[in-house]
The first five atom37 places (N, CA, C, CB, O) and aatype in JSON, in Angstrom:
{
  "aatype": [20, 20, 20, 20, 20, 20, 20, 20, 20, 20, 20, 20, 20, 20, 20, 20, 20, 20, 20, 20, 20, 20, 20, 20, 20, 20, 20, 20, 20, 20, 20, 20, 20, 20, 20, 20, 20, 20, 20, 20, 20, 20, 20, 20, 20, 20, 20, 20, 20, 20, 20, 20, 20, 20, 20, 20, 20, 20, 20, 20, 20, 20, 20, 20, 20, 20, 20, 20, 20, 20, 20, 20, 20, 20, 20, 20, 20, 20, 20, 20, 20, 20, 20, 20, 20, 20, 20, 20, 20, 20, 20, 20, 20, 20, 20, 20, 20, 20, 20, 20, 20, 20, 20, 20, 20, 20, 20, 20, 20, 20],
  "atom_mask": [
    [1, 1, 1, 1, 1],
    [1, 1, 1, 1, 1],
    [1, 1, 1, 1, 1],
    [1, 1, 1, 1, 1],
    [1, 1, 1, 1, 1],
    [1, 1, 1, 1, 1],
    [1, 1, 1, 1, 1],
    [1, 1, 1, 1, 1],
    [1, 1, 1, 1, 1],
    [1, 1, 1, 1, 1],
    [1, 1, 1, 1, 1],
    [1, 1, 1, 1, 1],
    [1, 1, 1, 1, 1],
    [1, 1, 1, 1, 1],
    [1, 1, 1, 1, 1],
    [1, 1, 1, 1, 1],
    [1, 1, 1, 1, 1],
    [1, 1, 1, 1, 1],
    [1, 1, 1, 1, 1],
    [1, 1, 1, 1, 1],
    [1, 1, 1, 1, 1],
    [1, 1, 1, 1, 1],
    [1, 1, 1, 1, 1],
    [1, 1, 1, 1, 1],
    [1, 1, 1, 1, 1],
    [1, 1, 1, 1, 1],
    [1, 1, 1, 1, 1],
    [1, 1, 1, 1, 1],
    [1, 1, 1, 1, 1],
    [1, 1, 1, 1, 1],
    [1, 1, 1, 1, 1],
    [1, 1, 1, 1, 1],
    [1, 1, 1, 1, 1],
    [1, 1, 1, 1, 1],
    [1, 1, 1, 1, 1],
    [1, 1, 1, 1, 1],
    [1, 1, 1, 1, 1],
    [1, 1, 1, 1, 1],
    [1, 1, 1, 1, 1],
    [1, 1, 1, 1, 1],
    [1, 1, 1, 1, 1],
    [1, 1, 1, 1, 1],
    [1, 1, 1, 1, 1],
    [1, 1, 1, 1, 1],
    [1, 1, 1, 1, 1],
    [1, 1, 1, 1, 1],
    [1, 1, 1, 1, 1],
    [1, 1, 1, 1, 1],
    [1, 1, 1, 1, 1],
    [1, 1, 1, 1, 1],
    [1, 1, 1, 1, 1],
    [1, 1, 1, 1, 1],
    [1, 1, 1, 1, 1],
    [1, 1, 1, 1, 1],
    [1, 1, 1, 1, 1],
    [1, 1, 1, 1, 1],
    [1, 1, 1, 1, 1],
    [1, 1, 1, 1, 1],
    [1, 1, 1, 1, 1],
    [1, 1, 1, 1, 1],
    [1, 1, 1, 1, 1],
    [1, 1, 1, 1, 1],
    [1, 1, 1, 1, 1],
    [1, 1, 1, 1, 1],
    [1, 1, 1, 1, 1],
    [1, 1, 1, 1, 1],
    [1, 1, 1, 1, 1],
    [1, 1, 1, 1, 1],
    [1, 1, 1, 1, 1],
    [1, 1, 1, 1, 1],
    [1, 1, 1, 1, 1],
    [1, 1, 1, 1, 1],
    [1, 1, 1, 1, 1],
    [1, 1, 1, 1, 1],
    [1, 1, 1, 1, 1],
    [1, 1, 1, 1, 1],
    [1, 1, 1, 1, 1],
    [1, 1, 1, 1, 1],
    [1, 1, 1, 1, 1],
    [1, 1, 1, 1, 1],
    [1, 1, 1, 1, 1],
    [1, 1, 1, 1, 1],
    [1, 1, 1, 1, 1],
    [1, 1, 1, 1, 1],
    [1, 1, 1, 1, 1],
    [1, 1, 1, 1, 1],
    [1, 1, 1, 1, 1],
    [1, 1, 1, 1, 1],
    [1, 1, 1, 1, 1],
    [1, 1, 1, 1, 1],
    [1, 1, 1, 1, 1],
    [1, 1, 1, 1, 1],
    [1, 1, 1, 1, 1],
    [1, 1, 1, 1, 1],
    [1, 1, 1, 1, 1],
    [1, 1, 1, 1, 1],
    [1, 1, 1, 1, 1],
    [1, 1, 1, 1, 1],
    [1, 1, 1, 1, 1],
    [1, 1, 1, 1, 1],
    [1, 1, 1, 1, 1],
    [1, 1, 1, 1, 1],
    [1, 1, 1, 1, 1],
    [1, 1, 1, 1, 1],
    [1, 1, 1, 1, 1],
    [1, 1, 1, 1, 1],
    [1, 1, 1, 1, 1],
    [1, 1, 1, 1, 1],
    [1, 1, 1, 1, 1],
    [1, 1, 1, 1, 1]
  ],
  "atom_positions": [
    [[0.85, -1.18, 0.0], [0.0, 0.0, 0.0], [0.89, 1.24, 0.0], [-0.96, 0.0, 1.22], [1.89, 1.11, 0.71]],
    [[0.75, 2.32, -0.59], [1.0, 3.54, -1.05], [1.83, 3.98, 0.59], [-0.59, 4.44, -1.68], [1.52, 3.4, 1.63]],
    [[2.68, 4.89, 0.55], [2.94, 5.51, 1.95], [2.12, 6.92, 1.6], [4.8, 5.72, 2.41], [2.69, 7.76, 2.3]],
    [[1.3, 7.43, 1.02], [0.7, 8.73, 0.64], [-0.58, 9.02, 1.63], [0.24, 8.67, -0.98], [-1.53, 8.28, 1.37]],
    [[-0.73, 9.69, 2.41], [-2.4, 9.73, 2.79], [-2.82, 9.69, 1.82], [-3.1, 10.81, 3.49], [-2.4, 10.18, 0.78]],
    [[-4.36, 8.68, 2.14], [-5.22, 8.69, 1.2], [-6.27, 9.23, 2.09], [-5.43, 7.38, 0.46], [-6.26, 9.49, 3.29]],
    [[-7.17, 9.33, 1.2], [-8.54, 10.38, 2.01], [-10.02, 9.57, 0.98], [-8.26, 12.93, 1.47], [-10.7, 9.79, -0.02]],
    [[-9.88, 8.68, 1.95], [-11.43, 7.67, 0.79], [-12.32, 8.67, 1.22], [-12.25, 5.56, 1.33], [-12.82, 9.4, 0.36]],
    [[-12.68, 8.87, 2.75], [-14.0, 9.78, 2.77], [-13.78, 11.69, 2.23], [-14.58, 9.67, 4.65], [-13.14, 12.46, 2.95]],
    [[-14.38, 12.1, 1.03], [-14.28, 13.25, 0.52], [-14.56, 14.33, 1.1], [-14.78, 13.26, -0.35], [-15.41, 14.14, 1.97]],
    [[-14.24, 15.35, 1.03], [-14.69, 16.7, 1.89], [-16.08, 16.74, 1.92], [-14.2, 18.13, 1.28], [-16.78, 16.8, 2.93]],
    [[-16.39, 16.71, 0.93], [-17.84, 16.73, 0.33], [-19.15, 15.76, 0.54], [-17.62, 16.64, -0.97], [-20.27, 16.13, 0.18]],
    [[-18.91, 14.51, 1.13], [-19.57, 13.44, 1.37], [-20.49, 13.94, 2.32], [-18.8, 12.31, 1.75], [-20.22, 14.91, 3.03]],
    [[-21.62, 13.29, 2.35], [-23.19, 13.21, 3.61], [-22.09, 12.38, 4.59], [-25.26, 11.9, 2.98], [-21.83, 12.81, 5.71]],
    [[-21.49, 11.23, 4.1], [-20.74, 10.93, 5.49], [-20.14, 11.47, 6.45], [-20.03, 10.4, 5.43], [-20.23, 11.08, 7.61]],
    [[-19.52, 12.35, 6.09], [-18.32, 12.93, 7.09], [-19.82, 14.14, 7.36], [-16.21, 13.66, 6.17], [-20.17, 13.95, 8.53]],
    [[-20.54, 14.98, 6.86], [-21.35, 15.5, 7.47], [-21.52, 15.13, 8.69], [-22.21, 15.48, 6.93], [-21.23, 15.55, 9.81]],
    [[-22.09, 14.2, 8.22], [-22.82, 13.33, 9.84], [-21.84, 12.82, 10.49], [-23.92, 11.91, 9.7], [-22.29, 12.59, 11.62]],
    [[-20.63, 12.48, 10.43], [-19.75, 12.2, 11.0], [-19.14, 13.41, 12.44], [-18.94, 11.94, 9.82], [-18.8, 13.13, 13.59]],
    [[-19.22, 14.86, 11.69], [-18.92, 15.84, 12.25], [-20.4, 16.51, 13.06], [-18.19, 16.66, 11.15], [-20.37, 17.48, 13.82]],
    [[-21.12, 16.07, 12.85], [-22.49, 16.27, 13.37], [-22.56, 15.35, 15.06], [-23.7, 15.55, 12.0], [-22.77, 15.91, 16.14]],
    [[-22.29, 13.66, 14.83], [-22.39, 13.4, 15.39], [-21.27, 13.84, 16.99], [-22.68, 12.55, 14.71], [-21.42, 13.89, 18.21]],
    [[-19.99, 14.1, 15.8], [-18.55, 14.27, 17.32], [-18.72, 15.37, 17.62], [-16.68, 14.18, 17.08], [-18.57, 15.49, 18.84]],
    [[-19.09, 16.69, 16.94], [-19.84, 17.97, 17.64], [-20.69, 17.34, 18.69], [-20.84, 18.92, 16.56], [-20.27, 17.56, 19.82]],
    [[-21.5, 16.81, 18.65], [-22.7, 16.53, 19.72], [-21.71, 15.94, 20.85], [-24.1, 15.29, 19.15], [-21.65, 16.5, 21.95]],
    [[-21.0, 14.88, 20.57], [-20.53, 14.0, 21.91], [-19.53, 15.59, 22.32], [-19.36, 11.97, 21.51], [-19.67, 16.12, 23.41]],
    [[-18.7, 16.08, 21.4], [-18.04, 17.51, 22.31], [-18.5, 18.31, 22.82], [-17.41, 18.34, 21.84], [-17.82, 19.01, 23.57]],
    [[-20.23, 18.64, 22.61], [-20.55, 19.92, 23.08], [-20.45, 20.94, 22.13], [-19.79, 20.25, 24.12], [-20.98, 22.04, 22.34]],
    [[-19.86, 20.69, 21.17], [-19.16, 22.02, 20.83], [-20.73, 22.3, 19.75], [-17.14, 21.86, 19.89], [-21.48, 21.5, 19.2]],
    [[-20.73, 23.95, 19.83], [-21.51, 25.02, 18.99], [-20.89, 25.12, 17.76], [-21.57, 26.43, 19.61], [-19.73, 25.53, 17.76]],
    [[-21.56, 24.76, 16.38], [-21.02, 25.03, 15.06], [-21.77, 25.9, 14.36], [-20.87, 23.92, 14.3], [-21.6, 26.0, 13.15]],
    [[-22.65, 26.6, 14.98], [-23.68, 27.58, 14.34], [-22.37, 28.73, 13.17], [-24.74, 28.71, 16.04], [-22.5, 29.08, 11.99]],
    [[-21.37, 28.97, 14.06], [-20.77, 29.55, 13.28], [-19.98, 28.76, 12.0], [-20.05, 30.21, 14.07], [-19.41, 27.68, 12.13]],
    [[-20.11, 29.72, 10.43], [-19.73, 28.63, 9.83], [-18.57, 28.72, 9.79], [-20.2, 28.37, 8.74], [-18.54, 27.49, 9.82]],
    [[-16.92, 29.15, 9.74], [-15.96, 29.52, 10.12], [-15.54, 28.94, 11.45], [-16.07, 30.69, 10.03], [-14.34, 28.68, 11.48]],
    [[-16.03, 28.74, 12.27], [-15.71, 27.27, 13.25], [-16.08, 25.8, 12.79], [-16.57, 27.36, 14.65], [-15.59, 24.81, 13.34]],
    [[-16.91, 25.74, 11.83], [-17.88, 24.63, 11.52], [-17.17, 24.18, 10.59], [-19.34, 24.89, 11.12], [-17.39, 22.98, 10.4]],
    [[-15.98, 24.84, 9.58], [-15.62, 24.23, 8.63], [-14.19, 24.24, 8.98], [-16.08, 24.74, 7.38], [-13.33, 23.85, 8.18]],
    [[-14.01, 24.53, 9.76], [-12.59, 24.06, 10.81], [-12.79, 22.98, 11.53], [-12.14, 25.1, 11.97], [-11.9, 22.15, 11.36]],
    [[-13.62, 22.67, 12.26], [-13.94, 21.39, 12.56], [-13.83, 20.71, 12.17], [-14.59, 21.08, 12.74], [-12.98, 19.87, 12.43]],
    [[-15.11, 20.63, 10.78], [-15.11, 19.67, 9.92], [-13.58, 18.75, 8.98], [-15.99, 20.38, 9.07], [-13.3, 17.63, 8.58]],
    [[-12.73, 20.72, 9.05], [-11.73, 19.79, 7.97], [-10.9, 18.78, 9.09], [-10.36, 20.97, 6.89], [-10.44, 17.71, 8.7]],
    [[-10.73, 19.32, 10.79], [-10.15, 18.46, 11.7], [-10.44, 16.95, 11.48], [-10.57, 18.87, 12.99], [-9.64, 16.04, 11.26]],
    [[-11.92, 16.92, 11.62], [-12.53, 15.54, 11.28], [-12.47, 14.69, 10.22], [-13.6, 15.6, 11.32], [-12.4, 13.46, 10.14]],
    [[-12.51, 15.55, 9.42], [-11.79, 15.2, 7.77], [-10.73, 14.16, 7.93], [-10.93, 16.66, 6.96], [-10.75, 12.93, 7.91]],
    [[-9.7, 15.12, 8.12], [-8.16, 14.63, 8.25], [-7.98, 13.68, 8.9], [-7.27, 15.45, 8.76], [-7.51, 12.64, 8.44]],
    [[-8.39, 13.89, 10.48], [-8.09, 12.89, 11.66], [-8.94, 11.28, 11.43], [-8.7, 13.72, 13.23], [-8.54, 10.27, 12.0]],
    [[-10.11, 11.29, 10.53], [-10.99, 9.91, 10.16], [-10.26, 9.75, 9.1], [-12.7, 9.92, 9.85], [-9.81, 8.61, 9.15]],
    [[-9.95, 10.23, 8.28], [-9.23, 9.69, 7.36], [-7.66, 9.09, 7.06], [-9.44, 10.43, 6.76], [-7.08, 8.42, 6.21]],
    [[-7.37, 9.74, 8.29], [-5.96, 9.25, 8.64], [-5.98, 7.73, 9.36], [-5.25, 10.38, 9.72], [-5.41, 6.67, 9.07]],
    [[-7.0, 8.17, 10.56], [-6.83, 6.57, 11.42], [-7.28, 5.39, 10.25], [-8.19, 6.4, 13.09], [-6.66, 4.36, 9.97]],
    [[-8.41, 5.82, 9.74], [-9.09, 4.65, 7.99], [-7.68, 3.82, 7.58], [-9.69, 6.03, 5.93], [-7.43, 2.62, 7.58]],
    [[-6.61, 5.35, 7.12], [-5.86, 4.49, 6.78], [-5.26, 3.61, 7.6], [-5.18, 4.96, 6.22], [-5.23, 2.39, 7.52]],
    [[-4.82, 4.31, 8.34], [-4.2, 3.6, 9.68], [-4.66, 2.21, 9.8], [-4.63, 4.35, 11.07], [-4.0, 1.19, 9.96]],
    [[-5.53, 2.34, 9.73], [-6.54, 0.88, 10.69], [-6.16, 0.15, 9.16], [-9.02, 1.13, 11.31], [-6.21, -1.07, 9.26]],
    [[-5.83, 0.57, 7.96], [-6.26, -0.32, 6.49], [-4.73, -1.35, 6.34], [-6.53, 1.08, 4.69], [-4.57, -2.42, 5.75]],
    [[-3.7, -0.45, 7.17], [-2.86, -1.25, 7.16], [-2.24, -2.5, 8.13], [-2.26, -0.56, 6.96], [-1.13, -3.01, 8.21]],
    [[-3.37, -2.71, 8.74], [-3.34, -4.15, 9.32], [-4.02, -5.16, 8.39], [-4.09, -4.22, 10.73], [-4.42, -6.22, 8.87]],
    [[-4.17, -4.9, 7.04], [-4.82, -5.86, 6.25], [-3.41, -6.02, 5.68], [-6.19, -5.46, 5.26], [-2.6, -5.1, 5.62]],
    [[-3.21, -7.25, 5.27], [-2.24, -8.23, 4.22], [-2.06, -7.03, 2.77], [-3.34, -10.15, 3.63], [-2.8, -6.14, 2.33]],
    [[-1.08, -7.41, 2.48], [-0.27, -6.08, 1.53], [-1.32, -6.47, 0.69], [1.62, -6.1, 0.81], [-2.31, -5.74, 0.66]],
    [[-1.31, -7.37, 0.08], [-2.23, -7.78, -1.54], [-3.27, -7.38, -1.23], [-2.49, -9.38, -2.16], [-3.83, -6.71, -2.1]],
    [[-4.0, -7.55, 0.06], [-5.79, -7.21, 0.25], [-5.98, -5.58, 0.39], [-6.55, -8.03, 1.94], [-7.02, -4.95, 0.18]],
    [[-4.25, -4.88, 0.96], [-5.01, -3.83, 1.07], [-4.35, -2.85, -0.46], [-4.8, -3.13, 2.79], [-4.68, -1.68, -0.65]],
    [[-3.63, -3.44, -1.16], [-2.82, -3.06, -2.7], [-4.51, -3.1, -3.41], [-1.26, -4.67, -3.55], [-4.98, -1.96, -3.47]],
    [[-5.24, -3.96, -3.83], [-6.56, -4.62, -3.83], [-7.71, -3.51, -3.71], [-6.64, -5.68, -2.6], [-8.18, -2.87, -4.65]],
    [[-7.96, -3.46, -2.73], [-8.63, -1.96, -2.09], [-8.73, -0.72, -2.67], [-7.99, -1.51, -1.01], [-9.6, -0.05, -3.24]],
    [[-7.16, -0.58, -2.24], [-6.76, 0.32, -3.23], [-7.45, 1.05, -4.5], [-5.92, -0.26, -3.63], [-8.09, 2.09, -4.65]],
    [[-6.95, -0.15, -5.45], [-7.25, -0.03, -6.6], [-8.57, -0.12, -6.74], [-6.64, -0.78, -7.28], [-8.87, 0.42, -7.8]],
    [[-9.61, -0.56, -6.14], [-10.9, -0.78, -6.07], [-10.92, 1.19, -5.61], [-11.48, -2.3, -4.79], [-11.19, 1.99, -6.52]],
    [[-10.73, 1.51, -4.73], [-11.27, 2.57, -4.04], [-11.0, 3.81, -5.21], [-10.49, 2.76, -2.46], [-11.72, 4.78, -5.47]],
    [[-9.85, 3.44, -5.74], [-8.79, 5.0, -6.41], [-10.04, 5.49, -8.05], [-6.2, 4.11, -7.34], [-10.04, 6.56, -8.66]],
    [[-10.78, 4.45, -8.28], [-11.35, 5.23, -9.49], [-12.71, 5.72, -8.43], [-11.77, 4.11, -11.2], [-13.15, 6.73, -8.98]],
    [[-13.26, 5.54, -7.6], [-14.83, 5.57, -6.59], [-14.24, 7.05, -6.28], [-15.17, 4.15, -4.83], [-15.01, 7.97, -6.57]],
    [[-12.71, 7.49, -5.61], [-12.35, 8.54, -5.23], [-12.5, 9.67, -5.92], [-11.4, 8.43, -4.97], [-13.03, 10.75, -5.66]],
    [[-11.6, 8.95, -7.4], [-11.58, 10.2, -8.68], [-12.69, 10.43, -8.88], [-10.99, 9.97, -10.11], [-12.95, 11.63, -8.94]],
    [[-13.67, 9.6, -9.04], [-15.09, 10.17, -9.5], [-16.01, 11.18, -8.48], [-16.01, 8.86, -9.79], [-17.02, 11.87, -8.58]],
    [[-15.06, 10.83, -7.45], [-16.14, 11.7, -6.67], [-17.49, 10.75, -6.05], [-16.76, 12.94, -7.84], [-18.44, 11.32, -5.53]],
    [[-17.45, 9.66, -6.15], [-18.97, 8.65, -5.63], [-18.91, 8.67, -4.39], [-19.12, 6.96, -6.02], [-17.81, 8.53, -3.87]],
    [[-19.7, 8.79, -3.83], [-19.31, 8.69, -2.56], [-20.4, 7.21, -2.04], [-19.56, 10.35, -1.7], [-20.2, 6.36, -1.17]],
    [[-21.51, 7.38, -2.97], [-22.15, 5.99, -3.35], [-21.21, 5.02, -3.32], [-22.78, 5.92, -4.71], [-21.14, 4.49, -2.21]],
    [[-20.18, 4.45, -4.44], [-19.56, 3.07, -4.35], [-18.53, 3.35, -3.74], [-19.27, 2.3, -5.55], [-18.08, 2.22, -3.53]],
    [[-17.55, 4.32, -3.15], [-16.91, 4.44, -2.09], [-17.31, 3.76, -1.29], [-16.8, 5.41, -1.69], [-16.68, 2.73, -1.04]],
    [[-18.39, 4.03, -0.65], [-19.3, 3.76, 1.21], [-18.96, 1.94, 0.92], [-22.01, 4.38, 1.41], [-18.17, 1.13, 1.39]],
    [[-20.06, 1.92, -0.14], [-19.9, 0.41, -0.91], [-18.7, -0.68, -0.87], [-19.93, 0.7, -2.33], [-18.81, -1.84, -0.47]],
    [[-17.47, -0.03, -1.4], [-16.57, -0.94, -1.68], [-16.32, -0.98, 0.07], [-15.25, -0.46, -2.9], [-16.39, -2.04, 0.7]],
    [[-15.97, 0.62, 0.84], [-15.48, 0.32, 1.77], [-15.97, -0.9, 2.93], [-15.39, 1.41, 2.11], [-15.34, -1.67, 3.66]],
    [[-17.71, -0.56, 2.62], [-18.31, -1.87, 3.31], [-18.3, -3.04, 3.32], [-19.12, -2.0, 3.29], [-18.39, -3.68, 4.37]],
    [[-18.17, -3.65, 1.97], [-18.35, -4.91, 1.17], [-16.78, -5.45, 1.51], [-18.8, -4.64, -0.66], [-16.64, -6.58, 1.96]],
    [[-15.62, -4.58, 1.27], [-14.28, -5.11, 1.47], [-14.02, -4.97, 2.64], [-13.29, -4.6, 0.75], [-13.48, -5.96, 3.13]],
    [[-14.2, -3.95, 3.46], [-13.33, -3.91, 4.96], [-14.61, -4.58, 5.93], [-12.74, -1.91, 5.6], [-15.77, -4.17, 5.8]],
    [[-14.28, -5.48, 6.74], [-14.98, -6.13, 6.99], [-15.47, -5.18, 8.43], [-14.42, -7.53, 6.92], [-16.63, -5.01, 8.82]],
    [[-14.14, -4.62, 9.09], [-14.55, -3.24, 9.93], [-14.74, -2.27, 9.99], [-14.24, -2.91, 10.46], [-14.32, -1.62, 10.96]],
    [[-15.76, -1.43, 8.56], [-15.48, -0.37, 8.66], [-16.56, 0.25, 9.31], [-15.1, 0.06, 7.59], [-16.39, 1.44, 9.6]],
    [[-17.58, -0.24, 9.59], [-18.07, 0.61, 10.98], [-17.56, -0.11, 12.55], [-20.0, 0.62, 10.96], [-18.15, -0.09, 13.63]],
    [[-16.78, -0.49, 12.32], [-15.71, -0.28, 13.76], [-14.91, 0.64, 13.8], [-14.77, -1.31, 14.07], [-14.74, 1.15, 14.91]],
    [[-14.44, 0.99, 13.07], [-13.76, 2.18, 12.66], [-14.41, 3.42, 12.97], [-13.53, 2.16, 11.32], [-14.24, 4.29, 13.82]],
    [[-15.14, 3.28, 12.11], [-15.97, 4.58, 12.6], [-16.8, 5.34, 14.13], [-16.94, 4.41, 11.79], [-17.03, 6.5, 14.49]],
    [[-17.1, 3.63, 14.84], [-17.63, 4.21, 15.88], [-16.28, 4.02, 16.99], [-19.16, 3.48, 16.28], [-16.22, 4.67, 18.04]],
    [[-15.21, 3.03, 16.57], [-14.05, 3.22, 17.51], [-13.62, 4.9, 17.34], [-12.68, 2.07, 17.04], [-13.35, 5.53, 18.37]],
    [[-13.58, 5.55, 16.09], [-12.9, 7.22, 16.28], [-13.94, 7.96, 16.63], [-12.23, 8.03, 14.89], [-13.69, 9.08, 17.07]],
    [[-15.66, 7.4, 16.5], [-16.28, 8.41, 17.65], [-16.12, 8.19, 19.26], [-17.8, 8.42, 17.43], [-16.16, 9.1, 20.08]],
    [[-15.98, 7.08, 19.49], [-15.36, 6.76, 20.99], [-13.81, 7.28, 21.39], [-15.31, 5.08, 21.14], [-13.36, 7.49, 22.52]],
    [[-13.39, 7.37, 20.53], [-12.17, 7.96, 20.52], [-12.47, 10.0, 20.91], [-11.48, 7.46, 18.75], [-12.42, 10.64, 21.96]],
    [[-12.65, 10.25, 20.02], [-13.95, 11.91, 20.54], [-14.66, 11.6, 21.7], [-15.53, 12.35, 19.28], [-14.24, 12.22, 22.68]],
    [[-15.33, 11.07, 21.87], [-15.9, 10.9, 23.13], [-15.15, 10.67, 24.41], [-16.68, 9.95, 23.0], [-15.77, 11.05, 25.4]],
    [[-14.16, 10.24, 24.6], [-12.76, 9.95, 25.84], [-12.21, 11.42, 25.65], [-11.23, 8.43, 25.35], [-11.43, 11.76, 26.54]],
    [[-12.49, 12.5, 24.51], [-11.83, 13.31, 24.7], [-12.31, 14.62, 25.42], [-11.38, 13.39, 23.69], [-11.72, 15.68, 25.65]],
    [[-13.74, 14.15, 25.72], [-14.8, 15.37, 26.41], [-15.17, 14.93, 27.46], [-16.12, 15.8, 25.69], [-16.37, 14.97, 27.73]],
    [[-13.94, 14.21, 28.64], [-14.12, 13.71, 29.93], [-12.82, 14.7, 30.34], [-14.06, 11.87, 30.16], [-12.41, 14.74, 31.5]]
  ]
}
């Protein structure tokens, strides 16, 4: 697998919306402003998309080389449809992932 961040979930996705919707709520934090809201968001951006990868490289080189290549045309296009898709269908954890880095936010508003 690539040493490059990759960024499967897009700036632009309903996912990471709700993604940043939901870790606002477990923080407390006020996003009415949009200039805090899209600072946030890109935090959340970065930091889910980093651990994704993170977490992608405990898969076997070929499964996650594999992926990859599955994910890299879903990215270019912009889908965020067969993105969600491949990521579901191939990573067998990827909503562990997701709710392990909202638990992860959540340990951080104690």
């Amino acid at each position: 697998m690539t040493n490059l961040f990759i960024a499967p979930i897009l700036f632009h996705y309903d996912f990471l919306e709700t993604l940043c919707r939901e870790a606002a709520a477990l923080l407390s934090v006020n996003l009415n402003d949009e200039n805090k809201y899209q600072q946030f968001k890109m935090a959340i951006f970065l930091s889910f998309n980093r651990y994704l990868s993170d977490s992608l490289l405990f898969l076997p080189k070929e499964e996650a080389e594999n992926l990859l290549s599955q994910l890299t045309p879903a990215i270019q296009s912009e889908n965020e449809e067969k993105t969600l898709n491949i990521l579901n269908s191939q990573i067998d954890f990827f909503s562990e992932v997701r709710s392990e880095f909202l638990n992860i936010i959540k340990t951080l508003n104690k």
